[in-house]
N, CA and C of each residue as an Amber inpcrd file, in Angstrom:
protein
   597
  47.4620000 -18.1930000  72.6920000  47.5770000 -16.7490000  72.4740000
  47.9920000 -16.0920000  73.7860000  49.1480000 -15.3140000  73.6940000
  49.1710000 -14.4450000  75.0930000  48.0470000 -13.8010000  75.5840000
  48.4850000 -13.7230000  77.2800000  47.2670000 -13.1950000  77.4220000
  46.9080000 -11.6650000  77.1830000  48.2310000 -10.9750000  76.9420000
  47.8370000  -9.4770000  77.0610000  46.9570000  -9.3730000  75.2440000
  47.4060000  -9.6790000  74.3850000  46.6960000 -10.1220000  73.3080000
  44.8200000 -10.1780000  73.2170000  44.5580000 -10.6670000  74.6000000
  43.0850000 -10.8420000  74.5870000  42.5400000  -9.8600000  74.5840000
  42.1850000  -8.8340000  75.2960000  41.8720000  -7.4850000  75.5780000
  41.4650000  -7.0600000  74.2640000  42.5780000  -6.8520000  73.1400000
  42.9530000  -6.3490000  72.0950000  41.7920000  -7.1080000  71.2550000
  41.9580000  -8.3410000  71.0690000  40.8260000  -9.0760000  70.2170000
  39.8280000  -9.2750000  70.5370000  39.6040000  -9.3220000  71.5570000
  37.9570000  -8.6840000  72.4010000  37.4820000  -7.4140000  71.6530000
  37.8860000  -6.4780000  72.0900000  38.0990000  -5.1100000  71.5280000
  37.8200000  -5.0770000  69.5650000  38.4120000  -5.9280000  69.3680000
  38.7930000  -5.7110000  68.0740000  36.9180000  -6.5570000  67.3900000
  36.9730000  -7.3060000  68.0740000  35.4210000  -8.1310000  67.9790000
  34.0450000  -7.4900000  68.2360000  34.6860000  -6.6050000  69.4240000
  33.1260000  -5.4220000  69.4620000  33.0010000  -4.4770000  68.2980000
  34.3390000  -4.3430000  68.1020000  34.0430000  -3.1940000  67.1380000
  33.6150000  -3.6490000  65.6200000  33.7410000  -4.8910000  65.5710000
  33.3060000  -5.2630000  64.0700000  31.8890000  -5.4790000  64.3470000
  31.6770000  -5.8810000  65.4310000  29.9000000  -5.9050000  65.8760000
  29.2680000  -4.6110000  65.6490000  29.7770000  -3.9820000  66.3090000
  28.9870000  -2.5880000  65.7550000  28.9740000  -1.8990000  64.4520000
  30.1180000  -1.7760000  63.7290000  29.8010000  -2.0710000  62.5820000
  29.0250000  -2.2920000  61.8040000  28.6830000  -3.6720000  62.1310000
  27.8000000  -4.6520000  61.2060000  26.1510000  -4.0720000  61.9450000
  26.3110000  -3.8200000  62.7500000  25.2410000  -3.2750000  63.5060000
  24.6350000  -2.0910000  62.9580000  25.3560000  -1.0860000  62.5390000
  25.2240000  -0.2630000  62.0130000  25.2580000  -0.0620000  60.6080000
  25.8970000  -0.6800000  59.8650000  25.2780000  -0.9500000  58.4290000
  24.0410000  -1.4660000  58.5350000  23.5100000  -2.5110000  59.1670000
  22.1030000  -2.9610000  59.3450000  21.1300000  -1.4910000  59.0980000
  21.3500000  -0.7210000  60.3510000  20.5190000   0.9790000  60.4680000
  21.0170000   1.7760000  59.3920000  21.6980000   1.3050000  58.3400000
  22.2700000   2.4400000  57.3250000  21.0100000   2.6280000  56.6480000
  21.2570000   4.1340000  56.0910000  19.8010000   4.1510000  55.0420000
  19.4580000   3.2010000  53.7850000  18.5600000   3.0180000  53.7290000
  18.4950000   2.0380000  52.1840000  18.6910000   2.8290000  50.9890000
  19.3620000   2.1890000  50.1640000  20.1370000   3.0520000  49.0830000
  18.7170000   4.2020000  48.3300000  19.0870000   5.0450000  48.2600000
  18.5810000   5.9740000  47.4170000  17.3200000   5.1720000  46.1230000
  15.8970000   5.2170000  46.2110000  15.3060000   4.3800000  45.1000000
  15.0990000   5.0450000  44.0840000  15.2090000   4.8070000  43.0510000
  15.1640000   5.6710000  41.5900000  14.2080000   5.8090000  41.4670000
  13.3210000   6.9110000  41.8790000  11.6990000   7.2590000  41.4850000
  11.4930000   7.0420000  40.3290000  12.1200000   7.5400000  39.9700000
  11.5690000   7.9850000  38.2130000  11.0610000   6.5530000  37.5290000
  12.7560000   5.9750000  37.7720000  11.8380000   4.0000000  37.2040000
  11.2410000   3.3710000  37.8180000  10.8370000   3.5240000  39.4440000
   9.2070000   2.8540000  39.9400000   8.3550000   3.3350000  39.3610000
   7.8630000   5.1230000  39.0400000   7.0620000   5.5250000  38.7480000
   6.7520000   5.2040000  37.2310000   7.7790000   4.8290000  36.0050000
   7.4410000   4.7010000  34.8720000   7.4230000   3.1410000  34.7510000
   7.2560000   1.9080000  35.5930000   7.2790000   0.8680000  35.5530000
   8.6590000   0.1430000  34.8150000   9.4880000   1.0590000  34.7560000
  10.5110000  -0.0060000  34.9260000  11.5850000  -0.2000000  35.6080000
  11.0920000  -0.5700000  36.7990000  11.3700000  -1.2340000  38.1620000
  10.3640000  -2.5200000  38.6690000  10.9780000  -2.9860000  39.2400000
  10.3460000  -4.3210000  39.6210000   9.4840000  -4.6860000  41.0440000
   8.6190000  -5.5850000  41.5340000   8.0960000  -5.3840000  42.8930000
   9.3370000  -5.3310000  43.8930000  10.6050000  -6.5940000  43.7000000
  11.5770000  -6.3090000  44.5620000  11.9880000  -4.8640000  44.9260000
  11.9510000  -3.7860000  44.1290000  12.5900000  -2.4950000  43.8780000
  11.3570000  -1.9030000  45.0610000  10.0610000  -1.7800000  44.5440000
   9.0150000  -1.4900000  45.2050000   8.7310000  -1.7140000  47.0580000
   9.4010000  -2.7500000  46.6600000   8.8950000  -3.6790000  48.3340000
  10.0380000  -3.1620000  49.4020000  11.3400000  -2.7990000  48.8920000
  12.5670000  -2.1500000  49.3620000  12.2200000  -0.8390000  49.8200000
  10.7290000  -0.1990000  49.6510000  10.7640000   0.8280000  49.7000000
   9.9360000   0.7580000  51.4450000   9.2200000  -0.3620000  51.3800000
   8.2710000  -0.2390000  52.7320000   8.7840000   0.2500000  54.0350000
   9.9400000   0.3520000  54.4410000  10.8360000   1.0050000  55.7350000
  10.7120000   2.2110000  55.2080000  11.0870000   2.7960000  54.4090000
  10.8270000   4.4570000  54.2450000   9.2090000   4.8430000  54.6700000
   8.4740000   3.9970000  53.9900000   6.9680000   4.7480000  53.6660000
   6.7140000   4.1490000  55.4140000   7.2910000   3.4430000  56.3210000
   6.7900000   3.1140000  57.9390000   7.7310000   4.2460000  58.9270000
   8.3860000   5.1210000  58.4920000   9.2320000   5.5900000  59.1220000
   9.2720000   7.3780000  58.4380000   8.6980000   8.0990000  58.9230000
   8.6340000   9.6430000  58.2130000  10.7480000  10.3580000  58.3970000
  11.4820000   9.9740000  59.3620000  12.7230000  10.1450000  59.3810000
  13.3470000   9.2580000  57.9890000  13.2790000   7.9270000  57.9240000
  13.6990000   7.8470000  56.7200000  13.2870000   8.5900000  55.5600000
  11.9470000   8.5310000  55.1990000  11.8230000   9.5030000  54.3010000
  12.6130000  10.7960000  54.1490000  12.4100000  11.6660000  55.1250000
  13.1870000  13.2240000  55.2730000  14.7280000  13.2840000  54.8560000
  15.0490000  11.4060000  55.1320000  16.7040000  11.4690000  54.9560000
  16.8930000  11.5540000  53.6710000  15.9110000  10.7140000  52.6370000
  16.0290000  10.6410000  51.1320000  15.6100000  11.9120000  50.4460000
  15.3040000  13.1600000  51.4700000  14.8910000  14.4130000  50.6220000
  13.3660000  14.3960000  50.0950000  12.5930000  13.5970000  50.8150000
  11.2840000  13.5310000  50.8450000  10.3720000  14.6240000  51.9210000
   9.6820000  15.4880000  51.9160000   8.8050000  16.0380000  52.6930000
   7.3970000  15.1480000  53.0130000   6.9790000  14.4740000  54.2620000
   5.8300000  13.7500000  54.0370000   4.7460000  15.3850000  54.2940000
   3.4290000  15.5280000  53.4740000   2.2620000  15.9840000  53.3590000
   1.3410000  15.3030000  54.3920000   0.1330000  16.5210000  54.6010000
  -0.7320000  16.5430000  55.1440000  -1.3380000  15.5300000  54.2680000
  -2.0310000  15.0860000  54.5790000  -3.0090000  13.7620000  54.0750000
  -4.5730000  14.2640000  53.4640000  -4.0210000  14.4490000  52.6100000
  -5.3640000  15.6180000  51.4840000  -6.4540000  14.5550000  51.4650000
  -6.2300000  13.2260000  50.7170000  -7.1890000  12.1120000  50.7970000
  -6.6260000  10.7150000  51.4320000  -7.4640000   9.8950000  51.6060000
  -7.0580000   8.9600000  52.9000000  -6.7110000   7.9520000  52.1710000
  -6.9440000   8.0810000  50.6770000  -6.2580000   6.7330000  50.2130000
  -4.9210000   6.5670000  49.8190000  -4.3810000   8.0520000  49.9910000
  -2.9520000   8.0300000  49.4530000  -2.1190000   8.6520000  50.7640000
  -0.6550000   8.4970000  50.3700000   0.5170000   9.3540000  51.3810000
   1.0980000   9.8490000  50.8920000   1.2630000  10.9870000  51.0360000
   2.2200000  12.3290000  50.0520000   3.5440000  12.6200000  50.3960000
   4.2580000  12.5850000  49.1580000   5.8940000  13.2650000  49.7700000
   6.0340000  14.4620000  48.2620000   6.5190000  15.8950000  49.4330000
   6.9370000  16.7310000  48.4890000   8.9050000  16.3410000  48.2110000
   8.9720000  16.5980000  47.1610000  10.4070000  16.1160000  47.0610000
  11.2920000  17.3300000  46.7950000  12.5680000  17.2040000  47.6470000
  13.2580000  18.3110000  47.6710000  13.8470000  18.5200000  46.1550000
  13.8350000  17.4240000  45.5980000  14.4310000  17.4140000  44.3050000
  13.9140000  17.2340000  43.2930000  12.9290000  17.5550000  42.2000000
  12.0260000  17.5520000  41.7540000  12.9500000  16.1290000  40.5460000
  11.9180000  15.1600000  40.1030000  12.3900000  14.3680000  39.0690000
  11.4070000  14.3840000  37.6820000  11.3020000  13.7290000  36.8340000
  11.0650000  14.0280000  35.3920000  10.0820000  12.6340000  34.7650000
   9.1200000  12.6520000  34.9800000   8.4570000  11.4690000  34.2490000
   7.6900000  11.4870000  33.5620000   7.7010000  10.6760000  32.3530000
   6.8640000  10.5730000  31.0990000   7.3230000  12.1310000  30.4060000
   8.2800000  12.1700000  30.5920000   8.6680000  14.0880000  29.6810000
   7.8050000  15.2720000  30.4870000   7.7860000  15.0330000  31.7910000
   6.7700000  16.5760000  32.8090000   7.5440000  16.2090000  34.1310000
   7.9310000  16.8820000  34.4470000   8.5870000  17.6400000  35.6800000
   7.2600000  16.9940000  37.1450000   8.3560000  16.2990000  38.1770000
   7.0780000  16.8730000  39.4080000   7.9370000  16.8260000  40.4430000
   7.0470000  17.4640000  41.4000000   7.8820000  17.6960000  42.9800000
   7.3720000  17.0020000  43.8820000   5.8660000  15.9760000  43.4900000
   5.2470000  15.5510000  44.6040000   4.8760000  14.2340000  44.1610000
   5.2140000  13.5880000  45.2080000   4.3330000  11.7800000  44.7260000
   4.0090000  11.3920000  45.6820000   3.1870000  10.2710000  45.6750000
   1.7780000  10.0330000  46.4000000   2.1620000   7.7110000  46.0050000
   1.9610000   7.2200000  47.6130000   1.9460000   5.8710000  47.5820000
   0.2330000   5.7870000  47.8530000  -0.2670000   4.7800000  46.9520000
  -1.8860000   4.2370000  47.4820000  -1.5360000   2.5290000  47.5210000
  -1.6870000   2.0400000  48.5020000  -1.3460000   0.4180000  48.2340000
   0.0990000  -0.0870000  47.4160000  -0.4340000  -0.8480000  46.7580000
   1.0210000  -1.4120000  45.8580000   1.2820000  -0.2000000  44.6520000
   1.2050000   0.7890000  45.1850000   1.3510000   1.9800000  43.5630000
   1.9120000   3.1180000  44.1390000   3.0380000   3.7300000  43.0890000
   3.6400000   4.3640000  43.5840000   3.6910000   5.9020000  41.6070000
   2.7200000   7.0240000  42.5010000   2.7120000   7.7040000  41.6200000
   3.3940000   9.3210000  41.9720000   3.1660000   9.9060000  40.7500000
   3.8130000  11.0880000  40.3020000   2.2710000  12.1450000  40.2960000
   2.3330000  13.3250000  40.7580000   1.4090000  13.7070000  40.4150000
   1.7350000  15.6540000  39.8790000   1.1530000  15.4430000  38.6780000
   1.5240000  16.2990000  38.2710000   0.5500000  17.3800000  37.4650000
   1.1480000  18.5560000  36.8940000   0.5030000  19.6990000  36.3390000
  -0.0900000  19.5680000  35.3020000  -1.0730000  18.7520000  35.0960000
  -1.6880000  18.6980000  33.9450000  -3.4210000  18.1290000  33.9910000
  -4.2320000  19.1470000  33.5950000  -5.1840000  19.4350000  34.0420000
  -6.0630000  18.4260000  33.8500000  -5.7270000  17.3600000  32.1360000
  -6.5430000  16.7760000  31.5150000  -6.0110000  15.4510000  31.5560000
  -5.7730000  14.0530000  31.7720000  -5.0130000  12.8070000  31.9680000
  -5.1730000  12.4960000  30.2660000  -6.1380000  12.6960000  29.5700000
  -6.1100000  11.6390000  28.2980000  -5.1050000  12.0310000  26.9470000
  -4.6350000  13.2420000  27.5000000  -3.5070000  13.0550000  26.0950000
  -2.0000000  12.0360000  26.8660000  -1.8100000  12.1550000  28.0210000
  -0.7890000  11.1910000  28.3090000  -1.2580000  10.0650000  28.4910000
  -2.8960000   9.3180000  28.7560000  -2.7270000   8.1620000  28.4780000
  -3.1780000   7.9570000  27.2290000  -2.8270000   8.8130000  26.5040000
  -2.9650000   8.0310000  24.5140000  -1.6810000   8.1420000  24.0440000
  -1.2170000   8.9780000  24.9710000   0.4250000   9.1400000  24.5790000
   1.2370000   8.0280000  24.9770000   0.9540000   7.4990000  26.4320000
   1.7080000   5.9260000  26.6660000   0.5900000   4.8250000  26.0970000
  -0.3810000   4.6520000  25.3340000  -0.6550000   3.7520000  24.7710000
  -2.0510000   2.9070000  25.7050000  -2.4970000   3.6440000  26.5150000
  -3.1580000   2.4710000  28.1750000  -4.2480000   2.7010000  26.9850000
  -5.1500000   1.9920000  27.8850000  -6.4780000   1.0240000  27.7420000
  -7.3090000   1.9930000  28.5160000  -8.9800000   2.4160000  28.1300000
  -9.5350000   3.1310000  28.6710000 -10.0210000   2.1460000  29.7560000
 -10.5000000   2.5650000  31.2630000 -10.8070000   1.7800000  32.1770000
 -12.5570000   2.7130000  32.5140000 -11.5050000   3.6530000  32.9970000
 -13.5590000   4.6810000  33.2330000 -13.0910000   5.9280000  32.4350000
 -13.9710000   6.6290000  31.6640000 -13.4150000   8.1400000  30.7530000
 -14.9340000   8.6730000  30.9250000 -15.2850000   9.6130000  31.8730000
 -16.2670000  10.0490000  32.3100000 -16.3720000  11.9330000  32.8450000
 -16.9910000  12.1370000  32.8610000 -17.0770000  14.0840000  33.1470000
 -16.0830000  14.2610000  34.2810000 -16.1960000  13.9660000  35.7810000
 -15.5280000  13.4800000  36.8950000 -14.4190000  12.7110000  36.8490000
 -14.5270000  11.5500000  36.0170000 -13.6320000  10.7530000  36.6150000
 -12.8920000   9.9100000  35.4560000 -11.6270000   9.9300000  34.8330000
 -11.1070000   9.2440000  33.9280000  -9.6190000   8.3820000  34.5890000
  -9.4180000   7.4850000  34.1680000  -8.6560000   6.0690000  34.7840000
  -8.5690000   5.3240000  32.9160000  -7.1360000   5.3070000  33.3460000
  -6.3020000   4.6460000  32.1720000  -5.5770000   3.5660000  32.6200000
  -5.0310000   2.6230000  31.7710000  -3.7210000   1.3410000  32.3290000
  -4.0130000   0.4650000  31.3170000  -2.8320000  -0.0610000  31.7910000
  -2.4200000  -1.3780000  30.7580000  -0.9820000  -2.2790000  31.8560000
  -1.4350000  -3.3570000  31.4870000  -0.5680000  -4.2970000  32.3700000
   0.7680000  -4.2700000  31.2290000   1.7550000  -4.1840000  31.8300000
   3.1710000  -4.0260000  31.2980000   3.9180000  -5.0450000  31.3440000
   3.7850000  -5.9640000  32.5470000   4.1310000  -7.3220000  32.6850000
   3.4380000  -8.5270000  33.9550000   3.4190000  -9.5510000  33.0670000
   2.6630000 -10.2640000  33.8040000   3.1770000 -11.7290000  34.3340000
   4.5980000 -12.1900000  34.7690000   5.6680000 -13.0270000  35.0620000
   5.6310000 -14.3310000  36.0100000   5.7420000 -15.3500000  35.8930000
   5.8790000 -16.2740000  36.7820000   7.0480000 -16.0300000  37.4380000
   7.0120000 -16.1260000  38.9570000   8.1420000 -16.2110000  39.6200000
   7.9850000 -16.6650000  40.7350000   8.5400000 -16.9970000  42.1160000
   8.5400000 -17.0840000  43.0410000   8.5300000 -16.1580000  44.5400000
   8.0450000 -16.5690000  45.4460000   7.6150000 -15.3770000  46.4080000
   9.5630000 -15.5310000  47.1000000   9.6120000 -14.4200000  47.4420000
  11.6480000 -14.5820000  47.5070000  11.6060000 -15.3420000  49.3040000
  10.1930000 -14.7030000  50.3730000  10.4070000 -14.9850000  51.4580000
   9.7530000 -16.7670000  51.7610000   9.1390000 -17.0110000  50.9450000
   8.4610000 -18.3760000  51.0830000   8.9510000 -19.4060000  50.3200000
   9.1450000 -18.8110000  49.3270000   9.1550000 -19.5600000  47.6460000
   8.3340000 -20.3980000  47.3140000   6.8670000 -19.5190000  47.5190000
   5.7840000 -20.2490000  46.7200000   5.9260000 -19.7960000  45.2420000
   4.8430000 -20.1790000  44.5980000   5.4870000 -19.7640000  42.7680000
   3.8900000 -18.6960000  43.5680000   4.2190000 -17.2890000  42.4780000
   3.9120000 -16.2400000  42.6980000   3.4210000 -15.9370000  40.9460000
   2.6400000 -14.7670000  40.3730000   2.7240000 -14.2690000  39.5240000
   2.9760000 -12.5700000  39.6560000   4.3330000 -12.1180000  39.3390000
   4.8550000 -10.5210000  39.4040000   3.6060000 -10.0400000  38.4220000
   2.7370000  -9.1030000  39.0430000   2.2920000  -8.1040000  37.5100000
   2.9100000  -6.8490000  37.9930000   2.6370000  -5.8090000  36.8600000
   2.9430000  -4.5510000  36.7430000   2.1910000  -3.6160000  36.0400000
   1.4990000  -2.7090000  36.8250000   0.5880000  -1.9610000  35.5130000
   0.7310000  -0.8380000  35.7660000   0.8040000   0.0000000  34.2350000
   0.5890000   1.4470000  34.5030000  -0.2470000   2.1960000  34.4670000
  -0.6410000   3.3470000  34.9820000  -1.7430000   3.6100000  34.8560000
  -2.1360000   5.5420000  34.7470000  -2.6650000   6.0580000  34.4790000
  -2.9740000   8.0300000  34.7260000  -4.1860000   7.4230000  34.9490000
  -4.5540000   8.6100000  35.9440000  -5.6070000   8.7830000  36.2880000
  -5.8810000  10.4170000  36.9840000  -7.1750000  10.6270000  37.2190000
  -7.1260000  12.0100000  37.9920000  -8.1780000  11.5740000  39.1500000
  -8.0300000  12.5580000  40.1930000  -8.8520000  11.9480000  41.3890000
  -8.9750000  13.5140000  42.6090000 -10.5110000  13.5130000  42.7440000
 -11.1270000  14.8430000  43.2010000 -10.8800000  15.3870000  44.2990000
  -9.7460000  14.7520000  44.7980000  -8.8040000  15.2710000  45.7460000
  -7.9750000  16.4140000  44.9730000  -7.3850000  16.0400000  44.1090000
  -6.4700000  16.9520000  43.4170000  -7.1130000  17.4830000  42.6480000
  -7.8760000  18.5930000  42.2890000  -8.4660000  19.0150000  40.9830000
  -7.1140000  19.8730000  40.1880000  -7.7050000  19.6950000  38.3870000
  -6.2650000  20.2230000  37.5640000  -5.3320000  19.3410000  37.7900000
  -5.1010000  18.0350000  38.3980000  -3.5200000  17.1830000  38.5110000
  -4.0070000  16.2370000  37.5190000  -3.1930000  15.8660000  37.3500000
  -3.0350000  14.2780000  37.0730000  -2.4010000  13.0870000  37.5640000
  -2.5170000  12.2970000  37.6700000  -1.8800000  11.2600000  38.8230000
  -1.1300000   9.7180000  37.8350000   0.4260000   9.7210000  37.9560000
   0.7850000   9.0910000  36.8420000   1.8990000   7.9390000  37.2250000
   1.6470000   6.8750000  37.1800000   2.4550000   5.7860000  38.0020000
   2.2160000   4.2880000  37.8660000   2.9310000   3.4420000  38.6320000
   2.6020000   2.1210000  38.5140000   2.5510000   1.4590000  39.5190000
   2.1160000   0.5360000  39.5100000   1.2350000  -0.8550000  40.4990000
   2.3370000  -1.6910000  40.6620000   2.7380000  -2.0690000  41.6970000
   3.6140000  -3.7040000  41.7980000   3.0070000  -4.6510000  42.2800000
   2.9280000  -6.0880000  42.2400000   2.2450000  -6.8740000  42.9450000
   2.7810000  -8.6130000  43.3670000   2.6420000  -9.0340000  43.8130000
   2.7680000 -10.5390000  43.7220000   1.9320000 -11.0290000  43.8520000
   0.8430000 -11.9840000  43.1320000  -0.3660000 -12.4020000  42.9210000
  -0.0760000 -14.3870000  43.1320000  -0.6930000 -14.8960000  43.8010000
  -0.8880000 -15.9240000  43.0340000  -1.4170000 -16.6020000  42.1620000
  -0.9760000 -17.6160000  41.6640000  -1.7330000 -18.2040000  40.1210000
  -2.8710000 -18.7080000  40.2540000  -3.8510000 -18.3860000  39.1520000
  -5.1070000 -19.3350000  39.5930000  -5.0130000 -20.6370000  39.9080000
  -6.0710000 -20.9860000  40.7900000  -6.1570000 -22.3580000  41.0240000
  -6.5790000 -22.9770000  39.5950000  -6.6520000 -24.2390000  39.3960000
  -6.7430000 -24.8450000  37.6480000  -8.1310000 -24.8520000  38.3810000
  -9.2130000 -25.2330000  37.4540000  -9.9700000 -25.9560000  37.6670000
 -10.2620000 -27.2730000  37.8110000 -10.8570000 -27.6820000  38.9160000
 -10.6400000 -29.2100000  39.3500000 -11.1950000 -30.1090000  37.9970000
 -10.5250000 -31.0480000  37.9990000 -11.1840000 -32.3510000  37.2020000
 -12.1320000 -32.4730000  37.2950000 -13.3100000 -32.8690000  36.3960000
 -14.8180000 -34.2630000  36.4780000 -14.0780000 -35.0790000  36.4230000
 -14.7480000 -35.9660000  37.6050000 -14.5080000 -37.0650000  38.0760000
 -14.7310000 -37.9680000  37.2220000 -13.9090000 -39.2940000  36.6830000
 -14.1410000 -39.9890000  36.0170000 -15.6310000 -40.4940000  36.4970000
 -16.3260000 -40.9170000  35.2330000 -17.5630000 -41.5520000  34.9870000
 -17.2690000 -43.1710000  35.5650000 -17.6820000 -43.6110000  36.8910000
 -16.9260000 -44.9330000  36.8690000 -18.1070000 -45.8330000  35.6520000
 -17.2480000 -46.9830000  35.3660000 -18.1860000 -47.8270000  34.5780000
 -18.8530000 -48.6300000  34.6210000 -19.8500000 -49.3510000  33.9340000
 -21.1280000 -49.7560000  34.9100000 -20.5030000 -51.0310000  34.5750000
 -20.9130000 -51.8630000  36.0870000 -20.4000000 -53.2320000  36.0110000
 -20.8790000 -54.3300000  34.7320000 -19.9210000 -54.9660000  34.4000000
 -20.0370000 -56.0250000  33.6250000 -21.2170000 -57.1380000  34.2090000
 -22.5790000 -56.9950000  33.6440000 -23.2570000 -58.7650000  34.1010000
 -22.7970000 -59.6540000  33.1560000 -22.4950000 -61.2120000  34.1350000
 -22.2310000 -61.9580000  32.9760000 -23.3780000 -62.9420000  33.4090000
 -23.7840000 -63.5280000  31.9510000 -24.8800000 -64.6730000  32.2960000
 -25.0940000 -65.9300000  33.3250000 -25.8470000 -65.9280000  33.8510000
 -26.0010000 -66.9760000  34.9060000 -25.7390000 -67.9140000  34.0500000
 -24.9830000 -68.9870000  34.9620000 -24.4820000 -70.3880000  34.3700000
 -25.7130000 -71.3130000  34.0510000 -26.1210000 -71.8250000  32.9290000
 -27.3100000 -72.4890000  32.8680000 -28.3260000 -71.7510000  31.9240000
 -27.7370000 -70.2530000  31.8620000 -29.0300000 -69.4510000  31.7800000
 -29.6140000 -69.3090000  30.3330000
């Protein structure tokens, strides 16, 4: 290759580095609230989200407001763009662990969880908690590839942080499978006597 040529493809090599460098720092695509929050989205979908929820600038970029921290088990984002779940409008959602909910204007949780069908868990003066597991999947862990079990559950609930809300969303997880239960040990068998010669 000539040499004046080099310069040029040097040049031409940084700049694809940075590039690639910078797609790396690009934002992560836009996540469809609406189908994490109504469970149909998957843990992969979920787990894509953990750089936003470690970083309050990413958030702000996706049109998220992070909240004052009302209770310590959850993290709040007001959303610039309000989205639509289970047929009710909300502007604010809330991550607790592997769950990612909606929380919204409705004073009483048990007509929407008889309306999606859940399973009573606690239904009490204080405190009512609904769900039902939606899916429960063999698969593999994507960073190890141990075999994994995906669940997914949905769940309303209300919680005395928020009085008048309701709190409406789903769980992602990767679980592993039970261990089997070990074998009983074979019974060994009792030795054969054979008669003394003579006897």
């Amino acid at each position: 290759m000539p040499q004046r040529f080099l310069p040029r493809t040097v040049a031409c090599l940084l700049l694809a580095a940075s590039a690639f460098a910078h797609a790396a720092d690009a934002p992560a695509k836009r996540p469809d609230l609406a189908a994490l929050i109504e469970c149909r989205g998957r843990e992969a979908d979920f787990a894509a989200l953990q750089p936003v929820l470690e970083d309050p600038l990413k958030a702000i970029a996706l049109g998220w407001r992070p909240l004052p921290q009302g209770n310590l088990f959850m993290t709040e984002y007001a959303l610039n763009t309000p989205i639509s779940v289970f047929g009710h409008p909300s502007s604010q959602i809330a991550f607790s662990g592997p769950s990612v909910m909606a929380i919204l204007d409705l004073p009483d949780p048990r007509p929407l969880a008889h309306q999606l069908k859940l399973e009573e868990g606690v239904d009490t003066a204080e405190k009512v908690m609904y769900g039902r597991e939606v899916l429960s999947q063999d698969t593999t862990d994507p960073r190890t590839g141990e075999p994994m079990i995906e669940s997914i559950v949905l769940s309303v609930s209300n919680v005395k942080s928020h009085p008048g809300k309701t709190l409406a969303g789903c769980s992602y997880s990767l679980d592993f499978p039970d261990d089997p239960a070990p074998e009983a040990p074979a019974t060994p068998a009792a030795p054969v006597k054979t008669p003394a010669a003579g006897g």
